[in-house]
N, C-alpha and C positions, 0 to 999 in steps of 0.2 A: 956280430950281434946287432948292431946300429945298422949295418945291411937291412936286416932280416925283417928288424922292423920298421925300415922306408917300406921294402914292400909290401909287407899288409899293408900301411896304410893308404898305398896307391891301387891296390888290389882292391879295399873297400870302396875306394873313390869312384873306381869303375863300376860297381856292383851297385854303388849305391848316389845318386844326381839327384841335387835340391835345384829345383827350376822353379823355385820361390821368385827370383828376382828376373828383372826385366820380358813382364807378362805384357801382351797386349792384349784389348778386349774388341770386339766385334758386337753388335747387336742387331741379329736377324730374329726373324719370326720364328724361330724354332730356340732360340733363348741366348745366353749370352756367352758368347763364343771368345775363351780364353785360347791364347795363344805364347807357346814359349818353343823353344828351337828344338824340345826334346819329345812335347806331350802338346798335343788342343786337345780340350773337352770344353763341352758345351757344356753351363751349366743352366738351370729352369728353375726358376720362384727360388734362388739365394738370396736375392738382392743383387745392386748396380756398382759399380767403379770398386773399392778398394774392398768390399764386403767380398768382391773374385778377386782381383788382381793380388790382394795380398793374403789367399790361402798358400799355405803351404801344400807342397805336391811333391811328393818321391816318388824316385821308381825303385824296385829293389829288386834285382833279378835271381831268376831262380836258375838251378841246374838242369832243367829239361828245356830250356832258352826260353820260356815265358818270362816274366815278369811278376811282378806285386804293384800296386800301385797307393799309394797310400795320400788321405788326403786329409788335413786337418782344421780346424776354427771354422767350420762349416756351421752357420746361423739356420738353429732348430726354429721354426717359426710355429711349429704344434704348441710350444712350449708357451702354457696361457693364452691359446687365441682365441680362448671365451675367460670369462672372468665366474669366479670360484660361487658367485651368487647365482647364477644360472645351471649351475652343476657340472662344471665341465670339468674333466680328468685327464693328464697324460703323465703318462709312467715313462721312464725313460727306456725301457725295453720293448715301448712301444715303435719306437724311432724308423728301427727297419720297415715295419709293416709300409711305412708311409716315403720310405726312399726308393724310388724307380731308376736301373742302370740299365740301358741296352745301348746297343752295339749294330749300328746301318741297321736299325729295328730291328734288330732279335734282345729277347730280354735275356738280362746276366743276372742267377742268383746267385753264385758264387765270389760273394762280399759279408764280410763284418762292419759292425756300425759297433764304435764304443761312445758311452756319454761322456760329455765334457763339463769344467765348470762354468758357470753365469751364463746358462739356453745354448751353449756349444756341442758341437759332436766332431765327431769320427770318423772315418770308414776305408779300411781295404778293401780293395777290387783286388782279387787273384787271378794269375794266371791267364792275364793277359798277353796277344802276340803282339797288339799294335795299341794306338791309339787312337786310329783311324775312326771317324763316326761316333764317337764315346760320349752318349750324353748320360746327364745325371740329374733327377728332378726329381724336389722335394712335391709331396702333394700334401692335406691336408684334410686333419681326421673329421673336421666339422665345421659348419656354416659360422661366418663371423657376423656378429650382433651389429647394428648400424642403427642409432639414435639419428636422427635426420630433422636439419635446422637449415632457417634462413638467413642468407646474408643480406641484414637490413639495407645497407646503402644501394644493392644492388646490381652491383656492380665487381664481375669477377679483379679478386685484387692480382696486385704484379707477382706478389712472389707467395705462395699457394701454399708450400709445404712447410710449415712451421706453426705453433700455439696460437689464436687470436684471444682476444678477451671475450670472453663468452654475455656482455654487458653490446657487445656489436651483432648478437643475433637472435634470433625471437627461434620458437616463441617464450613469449614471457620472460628474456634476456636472464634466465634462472635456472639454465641449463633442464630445463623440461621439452623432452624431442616433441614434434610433432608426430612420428609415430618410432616402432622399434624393428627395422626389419634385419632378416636374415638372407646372409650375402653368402653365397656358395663360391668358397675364393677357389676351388680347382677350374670350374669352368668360366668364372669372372677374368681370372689372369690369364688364362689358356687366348682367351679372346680378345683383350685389351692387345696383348702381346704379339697375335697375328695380325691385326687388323689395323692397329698405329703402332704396335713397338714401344710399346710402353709396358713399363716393369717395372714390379714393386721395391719400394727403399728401405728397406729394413735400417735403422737408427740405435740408441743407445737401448736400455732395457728400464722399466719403470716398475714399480714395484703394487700401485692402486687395481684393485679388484684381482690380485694377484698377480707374481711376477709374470711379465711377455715383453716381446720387444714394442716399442715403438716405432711405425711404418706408415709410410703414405705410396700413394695409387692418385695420378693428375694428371694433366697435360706437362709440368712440370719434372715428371720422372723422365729423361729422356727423350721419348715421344719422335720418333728417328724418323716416323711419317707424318709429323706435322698437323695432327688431329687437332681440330678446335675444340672448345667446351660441349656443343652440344651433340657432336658425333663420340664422344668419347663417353659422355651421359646415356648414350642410345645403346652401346654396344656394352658399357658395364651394367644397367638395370636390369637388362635381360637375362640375369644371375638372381636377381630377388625372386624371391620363394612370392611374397606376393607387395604389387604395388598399392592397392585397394584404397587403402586410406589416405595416401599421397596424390592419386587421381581425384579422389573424392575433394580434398583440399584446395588442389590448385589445376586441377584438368592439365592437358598441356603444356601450363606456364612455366610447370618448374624444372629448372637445369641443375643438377648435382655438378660440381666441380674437381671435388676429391673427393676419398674415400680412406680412410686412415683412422689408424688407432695409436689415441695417445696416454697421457696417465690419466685415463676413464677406465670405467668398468667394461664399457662398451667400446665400439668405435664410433666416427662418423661420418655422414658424409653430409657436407655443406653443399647451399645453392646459392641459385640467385633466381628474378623469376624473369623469364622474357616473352616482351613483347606485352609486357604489363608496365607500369609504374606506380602505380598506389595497390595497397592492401588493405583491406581490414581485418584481424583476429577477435572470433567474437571465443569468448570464456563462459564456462557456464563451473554454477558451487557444486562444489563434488559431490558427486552422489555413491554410495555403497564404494567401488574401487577406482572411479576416478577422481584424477586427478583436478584440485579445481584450479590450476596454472595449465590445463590442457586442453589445447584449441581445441573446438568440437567443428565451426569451419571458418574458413576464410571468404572473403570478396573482394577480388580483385579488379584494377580498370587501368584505364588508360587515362580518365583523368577523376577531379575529384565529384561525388557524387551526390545528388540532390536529396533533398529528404525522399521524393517519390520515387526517386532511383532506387535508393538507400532500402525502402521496404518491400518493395520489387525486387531485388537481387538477396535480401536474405530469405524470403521465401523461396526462392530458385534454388540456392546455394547450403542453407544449413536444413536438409532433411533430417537430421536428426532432432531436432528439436520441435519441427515444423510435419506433425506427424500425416496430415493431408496436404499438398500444395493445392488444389483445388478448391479447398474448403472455405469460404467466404469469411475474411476476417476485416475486423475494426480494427484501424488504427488510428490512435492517438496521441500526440507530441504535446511537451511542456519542458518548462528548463531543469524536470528533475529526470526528462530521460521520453524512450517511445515505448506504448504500449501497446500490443495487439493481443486484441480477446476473439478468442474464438468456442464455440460452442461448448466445450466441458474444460477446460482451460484457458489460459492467459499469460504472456510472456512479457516480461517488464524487463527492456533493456536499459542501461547505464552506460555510461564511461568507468573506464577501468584506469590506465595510467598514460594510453599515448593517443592523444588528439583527442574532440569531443563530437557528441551526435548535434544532429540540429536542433536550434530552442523553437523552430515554429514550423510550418508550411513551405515559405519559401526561404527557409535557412538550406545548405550544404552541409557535409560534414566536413569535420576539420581534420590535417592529418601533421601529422610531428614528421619535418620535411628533411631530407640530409642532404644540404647545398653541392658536397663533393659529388654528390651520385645524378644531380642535375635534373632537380624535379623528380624526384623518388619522395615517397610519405608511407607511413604507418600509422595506423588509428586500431585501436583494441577497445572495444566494449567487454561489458559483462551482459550473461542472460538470466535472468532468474525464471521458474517455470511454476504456475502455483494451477495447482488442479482442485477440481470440482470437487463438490459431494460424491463420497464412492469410488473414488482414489487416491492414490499416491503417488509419490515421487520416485520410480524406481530406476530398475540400471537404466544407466543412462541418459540418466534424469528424465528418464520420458513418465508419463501417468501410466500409471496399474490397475487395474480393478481392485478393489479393496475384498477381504472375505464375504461371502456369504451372509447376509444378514447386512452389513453394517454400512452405514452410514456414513460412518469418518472413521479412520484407520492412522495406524504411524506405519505400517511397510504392510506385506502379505499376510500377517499372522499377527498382531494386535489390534484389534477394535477400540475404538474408543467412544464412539455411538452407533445406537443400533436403530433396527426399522422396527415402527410398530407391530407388536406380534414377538416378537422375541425380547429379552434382556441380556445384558453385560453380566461374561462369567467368567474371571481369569483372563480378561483379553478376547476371550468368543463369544459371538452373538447367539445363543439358543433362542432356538423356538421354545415360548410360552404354553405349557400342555395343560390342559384342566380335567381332573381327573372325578369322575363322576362315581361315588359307590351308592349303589343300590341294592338295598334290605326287602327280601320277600319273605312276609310272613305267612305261613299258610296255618288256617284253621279248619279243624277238624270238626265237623259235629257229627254225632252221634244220633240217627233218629229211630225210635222205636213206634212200632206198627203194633196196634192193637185191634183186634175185632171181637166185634160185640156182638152177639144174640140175642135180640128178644123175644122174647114170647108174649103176644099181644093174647086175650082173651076179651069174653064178649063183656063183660062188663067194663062198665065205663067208667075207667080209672083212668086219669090225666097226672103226672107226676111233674112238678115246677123245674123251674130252671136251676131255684132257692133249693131242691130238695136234691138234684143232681151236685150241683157244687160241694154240698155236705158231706158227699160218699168219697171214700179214697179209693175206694176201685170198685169198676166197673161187676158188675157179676155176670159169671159165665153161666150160661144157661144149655145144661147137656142134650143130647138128639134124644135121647130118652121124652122128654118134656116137651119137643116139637110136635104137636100133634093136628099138621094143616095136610087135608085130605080135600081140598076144595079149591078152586080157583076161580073170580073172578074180574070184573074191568079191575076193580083195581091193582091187581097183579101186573094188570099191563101198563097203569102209568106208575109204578114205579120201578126205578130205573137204579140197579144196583151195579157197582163196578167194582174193581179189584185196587183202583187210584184210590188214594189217602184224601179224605177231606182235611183240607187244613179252618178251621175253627178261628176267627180272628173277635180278639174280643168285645169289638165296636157291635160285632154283627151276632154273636151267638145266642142274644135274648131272642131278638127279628127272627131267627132262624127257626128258632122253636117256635116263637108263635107262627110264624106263618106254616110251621107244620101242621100244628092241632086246627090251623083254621082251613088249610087244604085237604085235611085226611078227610073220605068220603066216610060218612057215616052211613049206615044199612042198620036195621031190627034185627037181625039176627043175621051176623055176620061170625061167620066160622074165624075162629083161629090162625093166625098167620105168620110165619117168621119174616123179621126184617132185620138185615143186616147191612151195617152201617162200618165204614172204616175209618179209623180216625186217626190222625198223623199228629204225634206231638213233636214240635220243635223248641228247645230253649234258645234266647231266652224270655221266648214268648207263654203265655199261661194258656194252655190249651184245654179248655173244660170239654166236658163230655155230654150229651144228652140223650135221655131217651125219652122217646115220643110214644105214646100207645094210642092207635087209633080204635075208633069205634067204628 
């Protein structure tokens, strides 16, 4: 019985070899090349020295004489490599997606990945003959966040990879980056890796902006080809999505040293500047979503800079505040700061907390100097920006046109005065309308046409003007009663028409008499009919007459 069971457990022995213990490591360009008497595999983005050396590794063999190869405490690096405020997710059964195994480059899918406790994993490889060529690299689901700060003294320190006080870097020593970029770590490591041999340190785990390991990336990580800071700056930026606002800051100057995430939300990567030694940080008050601890730009020298320097290289250097370089401005210094007015604005700079500007013409500026870093200085202003009639302060603290209409404003959409022609309504400037109504009245009158017939005979009866007015109407006098069978002149000068005589009563006495005293008189003058039209309109009195001539 005590036989039966040595042999199993010399039978499992063979079946089954932990080559945990006395591993040696290699670090070539193709990643970190572990070694024991029974198994080498490469492995890619674990991490360096005991993060390999002390995986555990079995083989387990099968009965169609392959193998299993089993390997465990393998450092999940997905695990939180953005932080929980940026929206980043990883599931644990994500894991495989992002583990790559092949074999003298051919890729092996046939492996299991199981999750582990505190960012650990997993993983058999099946059915394997050899061990021969066996690499195994983790890759990574998504770009890591990099806040990016300067090392004031300026000066790369000795020992790189570990916490500094963040009171030794700008800007604003308040852990506010000068900008946020995103670092593409599959192709960032792929290339540090071949090009100096440097590879990432995965360290203990931190729990800030959610659980991830803490890791650095330096010349400090091994570095097996002896890369200095700014060849290892050159070959890891070229992973940032973009540099833009880092160019814009410091042009050329600036050398990144590490790149590492520690208990932030973000990671970072620290510099230093070369081939410069003083700086200035100018600030400006926040406007809408900046920050007002956030440099808008720097100016950088070689040594310290005179007041004509000084307003000569912020014109050059902070474009964002400085909306034409070209544009002719006034400047003016006193001991409460420099001011430049320009055409529809004005920029009034200050001292902020490190060094001060000049109080005159031929003052310098002053800079807050760090003895250790041997003539290095830092100076931060502040900028304030105040804008004309008809704008405002908007993103980016730059001027806006104000709405429509107005005058003075507080952003794009309240007025607070307006231009003549319009008033203040709820915040908008209306146009002033004046509205006009007009009443037509129309009158109607009514005119009635009357025609009269008389019958003139030979005797010589004259009837008054006094005796017409008396009558209320006229008398018609029928064809029966016309009895003019004669014609003479005077037929022809009177002149009868079908037009209404209108009657005005200044003139109606004149009228008659001057009839009786033109009618031609004749001894025997035949009978005549005269007809006369007479138009009445109110609300005038229109009398009537009749005239008989002789």
């Amino acid at each position: 019985m005590f036989k039966n069971i040595l042999k199993l457990l010399t039978l499992f022995a063979a079946c089954s070899a932990s080559v945990k213990a006395a591993a040696t490591l290699d670090y070539t360009k193709e990643g970190v090349l572990r070694k024991d008497q029974q198994c080498n595999i490469n492995f890619v983005n674990f991490g360096i020295e005991k993060d390999i050396s002390g995986l555990n590794v079995r083989r387990e063999n099968n009965a169609n004489g392959t193998f299993n190869l089993s390997i465990s405490e393998l450092k999940n690096g997905n695990v939180g490599l953005r932080s929980n405020e940026s929206g980043y997710t990883f599931a644990d059964s994500e894991t495989k997606n992002y583990v790559k195994i092949s074999q003298n480059g051919t890729a092996i899918k046939d492996f299991e990945v199981k999750p582990a406790s505190k960012g650990k994993f997993s993983l058999v490889v099946k059915n394997l003959k050899t061990c021969e060529g066996l690499t195994i690299k983790q890759t990574f689901k998504d770009d890591a966040l990099m806040n990016t700060y300067l090392y004031y003294s300026n000066v790369t320190p000795d020992d790189i990879n570990h916490p500094f006080n963040i009171v030794e870097f700008g800007p604003s020593s308040n852990d506010v980056p000068y900008d946020t970029l995103s670092w593409n770590m599959n192709t960032g490591l792929d290339d540090v890796r071949e090009k100096c041999r440097i590879y990432i340190d995965f360290r203990e785990t931190n729990n800030v902006g959610g659980f991830h390991w803490v890791w650095y990336l330096s010349t400090h990580t091994i570095n097996a080809d002896k890369c200095d800071n700014p060849t290892f700056y050159e070959i890891a930026k070229k992973s940032y999505a973009s540099m833009e606002v880092m160019d814009e800051l410091f042009g050329d100057h600036y050398n990144g040293y590490v790149i590492k995430r520690e208990g932030k939300e973000n990671g970072h990567m620290d510099g230093i500047l070369v081939n410069q030694k003083y700086l200035i940080e100018i600030y400006q008050n926040g406007c809408d979503e900046q920050n007002k601890d956030q440099v808008i730009c720097t100016i950088s020298s070689n040594k310290k800079l005179t007041y004509h320097e000084f307003t000569k290289q912020f014109v050059e250097n902070c474009s964002s505040v400085v909306e034409d370089p070209n544009e002719k401005v006034q400047w003016s210094v006193d001991e409460k700061g420099v001011t430049a007015k320009f055409d529809s604005y004005s920029l009034n700079i200050t001292n902020y907390n490190r060094g001060a500007l000049p109080k005159n013409e031929n003052d310098s500026v002053s800079y807050k100097e760090f003895k250790a870093a041997n003539s290095s200085g830092i100076a931060r202003f502040n900028v304030c920006t105040k804008c004309g009639d008809g704008s405002y302060i908007g993103e980016k603290c730059k001027c806006q046109p104000c709405p429509e209409n107005c005058t003075k404003c507080l952003d794009g959409k309240t007025c607070t005065e307006c231009a003549t022609g319009s008033e203040l309504i709820d915040g908008a400037c209306k146009i002033i309308t004046t509205t006009t109504t007009t009443t037509t009245t129309t009158t109607t009158t009514t005119t009635t046409t009357t025609t009269t017939t008389t019958t003139t005979t030979t005797e010589a009866t004259t009837e008054t003007v006094a005796d017409l007015t008396e009558k209320e109407e006229p008398t018609e006098v029928g064809e029966e009663e016309v009895t003019s069978d004669a014609s003479d002149s005077d037929d022809d000068d009177e002149v009868v028409t079908d037009e209404p005589t209108v009657v005005d009563d200044d003139e109606e006495i004149e009228e008659a008499t001057e009839a009786e005293e033109t009618a031609p008189v004749e001894e025997e003058e035949k009978p005549k009919t005269i007809t006369k039209v007479v138009t009445i309109k109110k609300p005038k009195t229109v009398k009537k007459c009749y005239v008989k001539k002789h």
